[in-house]
LONU-618479 format. One record per atom (N, C-alpha, C, O): residue in one letter; x, y, z. Coordinates in steps of 0.02 Angstrom, whole numbers, plus 50000, padded with zeros to 5 digits. Each point is the difference from the previous one (the first is absolute). Layout:
! LONU-618479
aXYZ ...
//
This chain:
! LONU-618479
x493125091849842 x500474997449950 x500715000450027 x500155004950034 x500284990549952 x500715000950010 x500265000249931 x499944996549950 x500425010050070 x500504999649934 x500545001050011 x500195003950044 x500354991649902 x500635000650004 x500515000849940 x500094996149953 x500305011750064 x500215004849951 x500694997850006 x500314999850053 x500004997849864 x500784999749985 x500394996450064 x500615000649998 x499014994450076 x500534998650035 x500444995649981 x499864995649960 x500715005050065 x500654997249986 x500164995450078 x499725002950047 x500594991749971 x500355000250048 x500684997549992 x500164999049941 x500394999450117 x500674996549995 x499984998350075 x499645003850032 x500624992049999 x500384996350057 x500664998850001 x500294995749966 x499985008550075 x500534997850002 x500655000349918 x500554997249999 x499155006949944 x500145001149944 x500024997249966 x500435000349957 x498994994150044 x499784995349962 x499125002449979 x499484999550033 x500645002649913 x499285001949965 x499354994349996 x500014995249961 x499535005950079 x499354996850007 x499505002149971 x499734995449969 x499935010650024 x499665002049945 x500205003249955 x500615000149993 x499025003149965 x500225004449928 x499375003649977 x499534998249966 x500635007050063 x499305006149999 x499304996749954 x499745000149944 x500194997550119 x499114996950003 x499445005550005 x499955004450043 x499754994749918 x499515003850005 x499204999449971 x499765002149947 x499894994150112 x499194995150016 x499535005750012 x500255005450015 x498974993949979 x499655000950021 x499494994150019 x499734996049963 x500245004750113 x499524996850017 x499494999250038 x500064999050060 x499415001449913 x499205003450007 x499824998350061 x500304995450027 x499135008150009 x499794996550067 x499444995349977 x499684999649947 x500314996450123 x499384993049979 x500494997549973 x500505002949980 x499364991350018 x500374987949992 x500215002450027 x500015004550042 x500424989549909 x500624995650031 x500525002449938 x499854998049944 x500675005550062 x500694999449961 x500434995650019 x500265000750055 x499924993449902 x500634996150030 x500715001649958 x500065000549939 x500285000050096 x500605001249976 x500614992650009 x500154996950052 x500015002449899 x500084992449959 x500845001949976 x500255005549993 x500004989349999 x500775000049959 x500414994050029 x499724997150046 x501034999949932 x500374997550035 x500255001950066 x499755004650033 x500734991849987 x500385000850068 x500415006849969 x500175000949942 x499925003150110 x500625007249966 x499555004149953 x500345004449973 x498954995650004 x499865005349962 x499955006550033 x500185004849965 x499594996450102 x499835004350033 x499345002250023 x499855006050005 x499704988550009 x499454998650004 x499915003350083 x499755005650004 x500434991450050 x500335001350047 x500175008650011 x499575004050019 x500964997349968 x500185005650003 x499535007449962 x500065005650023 x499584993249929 x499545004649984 x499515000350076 x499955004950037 x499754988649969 x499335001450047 x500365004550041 x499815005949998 x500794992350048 x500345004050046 x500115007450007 x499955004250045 x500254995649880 x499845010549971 x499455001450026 x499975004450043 x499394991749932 x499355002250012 x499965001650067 x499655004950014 x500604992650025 x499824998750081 x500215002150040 x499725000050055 x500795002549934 x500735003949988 x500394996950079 x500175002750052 x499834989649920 x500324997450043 x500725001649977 x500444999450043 x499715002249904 x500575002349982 x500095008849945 x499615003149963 x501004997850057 x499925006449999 x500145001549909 x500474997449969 x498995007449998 x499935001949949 x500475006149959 x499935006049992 x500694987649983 x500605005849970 x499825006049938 x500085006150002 x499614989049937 x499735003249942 x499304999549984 x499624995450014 x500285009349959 x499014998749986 x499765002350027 x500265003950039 x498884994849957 x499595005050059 x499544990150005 x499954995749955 x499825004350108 x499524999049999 x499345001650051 x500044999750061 x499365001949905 x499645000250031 x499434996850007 x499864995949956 x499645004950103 x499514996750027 x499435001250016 x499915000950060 x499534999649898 x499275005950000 x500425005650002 x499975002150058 x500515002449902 x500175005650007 x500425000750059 x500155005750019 x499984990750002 x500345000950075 x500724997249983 x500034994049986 x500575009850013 x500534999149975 x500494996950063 x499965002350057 x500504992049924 x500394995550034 x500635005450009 x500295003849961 x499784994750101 x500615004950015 x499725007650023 x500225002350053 x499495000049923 x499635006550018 x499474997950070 x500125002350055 x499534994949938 x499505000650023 x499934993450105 x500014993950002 x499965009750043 x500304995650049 x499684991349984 x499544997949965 x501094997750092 x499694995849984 x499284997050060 x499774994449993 x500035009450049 x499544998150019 x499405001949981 x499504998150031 x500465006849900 x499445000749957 x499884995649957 x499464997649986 x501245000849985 x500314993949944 x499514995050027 x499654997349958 x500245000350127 x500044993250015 x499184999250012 x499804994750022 x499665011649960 x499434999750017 x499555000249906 x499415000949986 x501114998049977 x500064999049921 x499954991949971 x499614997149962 x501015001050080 x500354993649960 x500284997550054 x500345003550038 x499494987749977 x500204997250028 x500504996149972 x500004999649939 x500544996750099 x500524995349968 x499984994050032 x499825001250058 x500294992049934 x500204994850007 x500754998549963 x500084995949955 x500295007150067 x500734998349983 x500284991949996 x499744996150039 x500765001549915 x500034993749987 x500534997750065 x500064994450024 x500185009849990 x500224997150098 x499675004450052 x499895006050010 x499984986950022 x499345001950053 x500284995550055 x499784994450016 x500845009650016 x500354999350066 x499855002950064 x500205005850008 x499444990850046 x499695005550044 x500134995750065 x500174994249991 x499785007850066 x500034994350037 x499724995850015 x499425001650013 x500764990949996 x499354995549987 x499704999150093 x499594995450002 x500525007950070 x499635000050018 x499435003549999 x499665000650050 x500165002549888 x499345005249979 x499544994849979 x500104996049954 x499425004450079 x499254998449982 x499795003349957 x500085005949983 x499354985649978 x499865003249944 x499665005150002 x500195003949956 x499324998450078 x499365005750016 x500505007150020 x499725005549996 x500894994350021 x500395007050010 x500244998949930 x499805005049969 x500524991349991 x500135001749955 x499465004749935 x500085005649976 x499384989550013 x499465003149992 x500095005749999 x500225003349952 x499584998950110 x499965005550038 x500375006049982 x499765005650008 x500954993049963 x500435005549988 x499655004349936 x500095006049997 x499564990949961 x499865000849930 x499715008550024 x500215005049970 x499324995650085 x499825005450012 x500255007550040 x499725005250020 x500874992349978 x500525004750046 x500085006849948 x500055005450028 x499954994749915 x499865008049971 x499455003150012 x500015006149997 x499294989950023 x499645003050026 x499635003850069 x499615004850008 x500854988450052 x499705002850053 x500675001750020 x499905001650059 x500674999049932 x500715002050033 x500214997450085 x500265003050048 x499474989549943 x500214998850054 x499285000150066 x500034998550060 x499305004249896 x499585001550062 x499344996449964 x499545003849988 x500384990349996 x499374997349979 x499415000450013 x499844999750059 x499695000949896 x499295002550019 x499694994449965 x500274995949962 x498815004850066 x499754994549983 x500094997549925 x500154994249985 x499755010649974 x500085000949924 x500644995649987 x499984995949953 x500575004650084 x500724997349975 x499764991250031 x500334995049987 x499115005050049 x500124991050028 x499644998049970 x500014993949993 x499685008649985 x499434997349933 x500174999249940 x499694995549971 x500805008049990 x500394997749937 x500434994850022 x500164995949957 x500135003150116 x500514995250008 x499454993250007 x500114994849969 x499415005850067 x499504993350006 x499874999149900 x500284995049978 x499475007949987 x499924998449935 x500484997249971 x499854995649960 x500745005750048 x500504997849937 x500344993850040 x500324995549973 x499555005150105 x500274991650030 x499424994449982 x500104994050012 x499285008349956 x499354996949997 x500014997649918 x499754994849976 x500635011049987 x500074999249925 x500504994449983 x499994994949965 x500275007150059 x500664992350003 x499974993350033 x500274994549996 x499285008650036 x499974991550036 x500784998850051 x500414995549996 x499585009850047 x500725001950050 x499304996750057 x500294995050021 x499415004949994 x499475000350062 x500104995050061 x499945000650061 x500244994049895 x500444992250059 x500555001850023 x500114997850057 x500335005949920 x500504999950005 x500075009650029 x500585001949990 x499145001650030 x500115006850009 x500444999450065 x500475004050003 x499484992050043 x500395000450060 x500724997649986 x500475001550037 x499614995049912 x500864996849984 x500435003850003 x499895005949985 x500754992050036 x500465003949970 x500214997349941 x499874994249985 x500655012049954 x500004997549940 x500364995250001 x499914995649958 x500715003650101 x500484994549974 x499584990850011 x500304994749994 x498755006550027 x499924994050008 x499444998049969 x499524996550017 x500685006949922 x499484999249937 x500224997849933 x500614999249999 x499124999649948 x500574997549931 x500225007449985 x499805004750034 x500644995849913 x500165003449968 x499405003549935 x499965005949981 x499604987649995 x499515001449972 x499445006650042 x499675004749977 x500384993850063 x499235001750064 x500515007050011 x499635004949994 x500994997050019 x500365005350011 x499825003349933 x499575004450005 x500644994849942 x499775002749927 x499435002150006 x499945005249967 x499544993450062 x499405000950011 x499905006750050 x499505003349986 x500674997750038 x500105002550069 x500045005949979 x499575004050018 x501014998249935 x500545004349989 x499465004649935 x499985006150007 x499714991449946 x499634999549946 x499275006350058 x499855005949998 x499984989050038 x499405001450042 x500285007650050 x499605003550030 x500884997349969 x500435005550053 x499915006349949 x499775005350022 x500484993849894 x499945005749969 x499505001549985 x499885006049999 x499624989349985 x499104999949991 x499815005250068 x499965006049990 x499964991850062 x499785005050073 x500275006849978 x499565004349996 x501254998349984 x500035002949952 x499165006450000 x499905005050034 x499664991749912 x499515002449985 x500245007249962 x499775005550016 x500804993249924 x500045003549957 x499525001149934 x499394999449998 x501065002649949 x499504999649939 x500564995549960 x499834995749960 x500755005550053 x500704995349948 x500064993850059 x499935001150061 x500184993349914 x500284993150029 x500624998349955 x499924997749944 x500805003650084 x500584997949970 x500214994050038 x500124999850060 x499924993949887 x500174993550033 x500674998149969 x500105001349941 x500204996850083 x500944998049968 x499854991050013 x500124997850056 x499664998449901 x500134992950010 x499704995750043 x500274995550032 x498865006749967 x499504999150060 x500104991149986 x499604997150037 x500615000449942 x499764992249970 x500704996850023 x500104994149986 x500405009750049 x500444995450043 x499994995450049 x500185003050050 x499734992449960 x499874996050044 x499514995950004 x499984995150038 x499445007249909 x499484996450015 x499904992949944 x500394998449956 x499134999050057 x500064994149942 x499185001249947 x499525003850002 x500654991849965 x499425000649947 x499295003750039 x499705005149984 x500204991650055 x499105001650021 x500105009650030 x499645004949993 x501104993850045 x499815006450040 x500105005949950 x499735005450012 x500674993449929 x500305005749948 x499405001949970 x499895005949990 x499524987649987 x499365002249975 x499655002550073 x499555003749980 x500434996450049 x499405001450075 x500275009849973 x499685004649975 x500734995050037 x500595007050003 x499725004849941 x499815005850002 x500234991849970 x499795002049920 x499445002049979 x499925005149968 x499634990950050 x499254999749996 x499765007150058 x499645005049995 x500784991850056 x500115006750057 x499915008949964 x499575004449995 x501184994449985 x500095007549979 x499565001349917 x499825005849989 x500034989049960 x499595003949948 x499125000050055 x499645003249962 x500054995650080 x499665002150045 x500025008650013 x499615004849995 x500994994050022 x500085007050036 x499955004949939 x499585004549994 x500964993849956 x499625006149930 x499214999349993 x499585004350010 x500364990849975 x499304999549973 x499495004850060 x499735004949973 x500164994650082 x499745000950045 x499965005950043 x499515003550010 x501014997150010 x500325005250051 x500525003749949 x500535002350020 x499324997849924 x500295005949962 x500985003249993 x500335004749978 x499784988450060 x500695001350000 x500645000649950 x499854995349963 x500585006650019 x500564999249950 x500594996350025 x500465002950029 x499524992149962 x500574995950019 x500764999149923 x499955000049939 x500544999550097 x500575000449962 x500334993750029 x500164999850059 x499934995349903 x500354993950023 x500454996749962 x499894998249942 x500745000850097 x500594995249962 x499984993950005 x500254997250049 x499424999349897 x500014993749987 x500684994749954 x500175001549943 x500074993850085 x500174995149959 x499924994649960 x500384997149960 x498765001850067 x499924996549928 x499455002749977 x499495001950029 x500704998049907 x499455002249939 x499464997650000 x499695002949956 x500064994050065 x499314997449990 x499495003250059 x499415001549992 x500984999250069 x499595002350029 x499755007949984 x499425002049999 x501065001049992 x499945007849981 x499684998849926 x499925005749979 x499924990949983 x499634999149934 x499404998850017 x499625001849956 x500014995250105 x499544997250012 x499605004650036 x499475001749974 x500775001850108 x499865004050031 x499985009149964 x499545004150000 x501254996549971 x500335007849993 x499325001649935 x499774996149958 x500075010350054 x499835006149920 x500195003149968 x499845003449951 x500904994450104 x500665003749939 x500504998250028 x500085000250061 x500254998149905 x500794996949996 x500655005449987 x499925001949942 x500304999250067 x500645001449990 x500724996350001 x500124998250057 x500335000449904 x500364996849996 x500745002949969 x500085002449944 x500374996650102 x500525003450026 x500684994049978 x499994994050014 x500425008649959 x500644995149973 x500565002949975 x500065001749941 x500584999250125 x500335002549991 x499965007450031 x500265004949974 x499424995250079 x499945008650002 x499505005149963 x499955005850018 x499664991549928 x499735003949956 x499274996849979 x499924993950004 x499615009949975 x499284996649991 x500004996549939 x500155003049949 x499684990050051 x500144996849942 x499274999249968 x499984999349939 x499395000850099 x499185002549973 x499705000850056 x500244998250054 x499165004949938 x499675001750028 x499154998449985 x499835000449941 x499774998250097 x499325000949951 x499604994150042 x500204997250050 x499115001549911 x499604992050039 x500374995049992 x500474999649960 x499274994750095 x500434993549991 x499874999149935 x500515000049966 x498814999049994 x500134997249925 x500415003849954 x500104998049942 x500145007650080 x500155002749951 x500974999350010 x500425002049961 x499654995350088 x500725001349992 x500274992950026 x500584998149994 x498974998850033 x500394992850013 x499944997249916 x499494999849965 x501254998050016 x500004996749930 x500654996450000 x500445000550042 x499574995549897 x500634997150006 x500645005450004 x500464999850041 x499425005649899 x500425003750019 x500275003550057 x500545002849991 x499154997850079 x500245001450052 x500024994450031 x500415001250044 x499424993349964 x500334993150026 x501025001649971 x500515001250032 x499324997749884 x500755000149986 x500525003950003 x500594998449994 x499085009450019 x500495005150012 x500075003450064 x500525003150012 x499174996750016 x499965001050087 x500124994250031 x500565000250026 x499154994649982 x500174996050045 x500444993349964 x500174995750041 x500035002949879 x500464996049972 x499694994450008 x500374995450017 x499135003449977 x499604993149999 x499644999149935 x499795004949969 x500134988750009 x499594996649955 x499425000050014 x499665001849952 x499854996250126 x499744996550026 x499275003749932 x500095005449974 x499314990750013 x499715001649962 x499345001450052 x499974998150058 x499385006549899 x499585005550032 x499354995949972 x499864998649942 x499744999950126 x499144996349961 x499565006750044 x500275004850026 x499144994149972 x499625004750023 x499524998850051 x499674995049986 x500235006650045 x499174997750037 x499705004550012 x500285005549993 x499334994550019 x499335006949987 x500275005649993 x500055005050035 x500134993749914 x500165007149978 x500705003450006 x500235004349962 x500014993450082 x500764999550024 x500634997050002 x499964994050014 x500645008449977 x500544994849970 x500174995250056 x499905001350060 x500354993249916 x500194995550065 x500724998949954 x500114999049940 x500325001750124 x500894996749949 x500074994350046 x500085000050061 x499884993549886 x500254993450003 x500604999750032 x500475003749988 x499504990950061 x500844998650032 x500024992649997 x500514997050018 
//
């Protein structure tokens, strides 16, 4: 479970959260949902502790952020951060490849080429393993990067905006991808989505963030409604259903 106690953050002395405080269970998919500026972004980062944790506690299976090193942290919870700047003469199969560097420190064993052959095999990286990134799309890099924290071979998958770059088919390929991986391989994924439908369709729980502060929480049916169309995100747009699930009209 991750939980997160009273955090607060500021940048630069500009207040971004306002003592948040989630629980969120292991196993799915949690998507974490809101406008541009809610702090959607910057929470996962606490978690990950890509950024450093002023107020609050949070922790991770009991394993506390800030306390606890981060190369224990990194055999916990993987990250896919929403900038993914690396150099582009890196091949895709070294990139890959890095996902397992908390585990073998630099000295790979058969075990570490065998999670890297699976998750270049899961993605469908396999044509392309010899490329470098700068001679691939941006979509197929998204991919890459996704497949890098997967090798990973954590129990948490933190994704910041996995659906950048790609277009309709690859955002569903992606998707279908990671509720797989809950369903299957038992994983807990935490993902910042921007549009609602997908995290309504895929997520088992939503969270939704506006302004710094949790505006609901709970199943997609239970919290996608007009009322959070109109007070979180300031839209009209109206809510039909399909199996079972909300779809918001555009």
């Amino acid at each position: 479970m991750i939980r997160v106690s009273n955090v607060s953050h500021s940048i630069g002395g500009a207040p971004i959260l306002h003592d948040i405080s989630v629980e969120i269970p292991k196993g799915g998919i949690t998507a974490l949902i809101g406008p541009n500026g809610a702090g959607k972004s910057t929470l996962l980062s606490l978690i990950a502790r890509l950024s450093s944790l002023k107020t609050g506690e949070i922790e991770v299976d009991g394993l506390q952020i800030g306390q606890v090193s981060d190369r224990e942290l990194a055999r916990h919870l993987a990250i896919m951060a929403q900038s993914t700047h690396v150099s582009a003469r890196l091949r895709v199969e070294e990139l890959v490849g890095f996902g397992r560097y908390p585990w073998h420190r630099g000295r790979p064993g058969p075990e570490d080429h065998a999670i890297v052959e699976s998750a270049i095999a899961r993605f469908g990286l396999g044509t392309m393993r010899h490329r470098f990134l700068d001679e691939i799309s941006g979509g197929q890099r998204q991919r890459a990067f996704v497949a890098m924290a997967f090798a990973q071979d954590t129990d948490y998958l933190l994704l910041d905006e996995p659906l950048n770059n790609l277009d309709i088919a690859g955002a569903r390929s992606l998707m279908r991808l990671l509720r797989q991986m809950a369903d299957e391989d038992g994983k807990t994924i935490v993902i910042v989505l921007h549009d609602i439908n997908y995290a309504a369709r895929f997520a088992d729980r939503i969270i939704a963030l506006h302004e710094g502060r949790v505006a609901a929480m709970g199943a997609p049916q239970e919290i996608v409604t007009q009322d959070l169309l109109t007070d979180v995100f300031g839209t009209d747009a109206e809510i039909s259903h399909q199996d079972g699930r909300p779809v918001v009209l555009v």
